[in-house]
C-alpha positions as semicolon CSV with decimal commas, in nm:
position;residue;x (nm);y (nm);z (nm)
1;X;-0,330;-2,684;0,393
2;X;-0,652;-2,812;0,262
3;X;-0,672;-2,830;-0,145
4;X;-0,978;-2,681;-0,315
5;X;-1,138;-2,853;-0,564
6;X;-1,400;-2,754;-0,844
7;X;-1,705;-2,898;-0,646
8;X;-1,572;-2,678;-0,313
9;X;-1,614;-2,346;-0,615
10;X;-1,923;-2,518;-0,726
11;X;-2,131;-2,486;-0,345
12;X;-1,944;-2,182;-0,225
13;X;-2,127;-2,024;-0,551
14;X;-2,409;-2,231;-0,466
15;X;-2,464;-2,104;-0,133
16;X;-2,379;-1,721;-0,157
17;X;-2,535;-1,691;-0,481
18;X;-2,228;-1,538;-0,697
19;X;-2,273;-1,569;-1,065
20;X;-1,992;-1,560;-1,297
21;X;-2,109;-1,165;-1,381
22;X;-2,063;-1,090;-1,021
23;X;-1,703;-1,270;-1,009
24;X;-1,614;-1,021;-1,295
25;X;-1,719;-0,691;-1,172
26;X;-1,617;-0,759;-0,809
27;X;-1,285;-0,882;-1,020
28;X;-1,313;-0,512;-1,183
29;X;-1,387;-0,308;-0,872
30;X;-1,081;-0,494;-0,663
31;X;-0,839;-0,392;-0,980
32;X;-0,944;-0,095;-0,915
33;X;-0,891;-0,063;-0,563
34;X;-0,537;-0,191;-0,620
35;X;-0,482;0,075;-0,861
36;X;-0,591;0,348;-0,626
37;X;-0,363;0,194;-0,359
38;X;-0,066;0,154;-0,580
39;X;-0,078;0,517;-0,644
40;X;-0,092;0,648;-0,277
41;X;0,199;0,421;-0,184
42;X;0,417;0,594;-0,484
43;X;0,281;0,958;-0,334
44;X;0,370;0,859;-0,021
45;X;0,699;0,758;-0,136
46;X;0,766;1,028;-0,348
47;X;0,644;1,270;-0,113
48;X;0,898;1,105;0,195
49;X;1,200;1,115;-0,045
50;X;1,137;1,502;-0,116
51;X;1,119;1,536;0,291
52;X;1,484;1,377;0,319
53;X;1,592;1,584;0,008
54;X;1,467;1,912;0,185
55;X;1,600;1,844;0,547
56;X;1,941;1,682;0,398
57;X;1,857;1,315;0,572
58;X;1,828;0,981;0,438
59;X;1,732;0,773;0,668
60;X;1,700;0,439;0,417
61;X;2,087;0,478;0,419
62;X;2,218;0,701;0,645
63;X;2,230;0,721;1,006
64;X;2,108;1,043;1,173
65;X;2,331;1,160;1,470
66;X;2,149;1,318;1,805
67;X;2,318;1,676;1,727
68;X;2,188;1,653;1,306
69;X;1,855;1,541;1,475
70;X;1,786;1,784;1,683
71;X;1,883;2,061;1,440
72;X;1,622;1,893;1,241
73;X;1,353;1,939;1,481
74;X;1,490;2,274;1,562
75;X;1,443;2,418;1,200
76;X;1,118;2,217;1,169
77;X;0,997;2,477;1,448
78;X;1,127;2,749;1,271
């Protein structure tokens, strides 16, 4: 793997033109973004565990037989 040095920094910012103001608001908007993320990932997880808790399942440790499974899917339809 190649190393970077400062002068590689110095033309990239050369050549697309990023100032150090731009490096700190696209710094800001990607924090952001990661924030946003981080939060749907916990929903999602939140909102899978209450699934299990509801259908009496967990599949992280617990294996689902054929018979429990398709009760499941039968009271899904219900």
């Amino acid at each position: 793997m190649k190393k970077h040095n400062q002068n590689d920094y110095k033309r990239l910012i050369k050549t697309t033109g990023v100032t150090q103001d731009d490096a700190t608001e696209i710094s800001k908007i990607k924090h952001k973004r990661w924030e946003i993320e981080e939060c749907f990932r916990i929903m999602k997880t939140d909102f899978t565990d209450a699934l299990h808790d509801v259908f009496c399942f967990h599949t992280d440790y617990q294996i689902v037989s054929t018979k429990q499974m398709k009760k499941i899917f039968k009271d899904t339809k219900k």
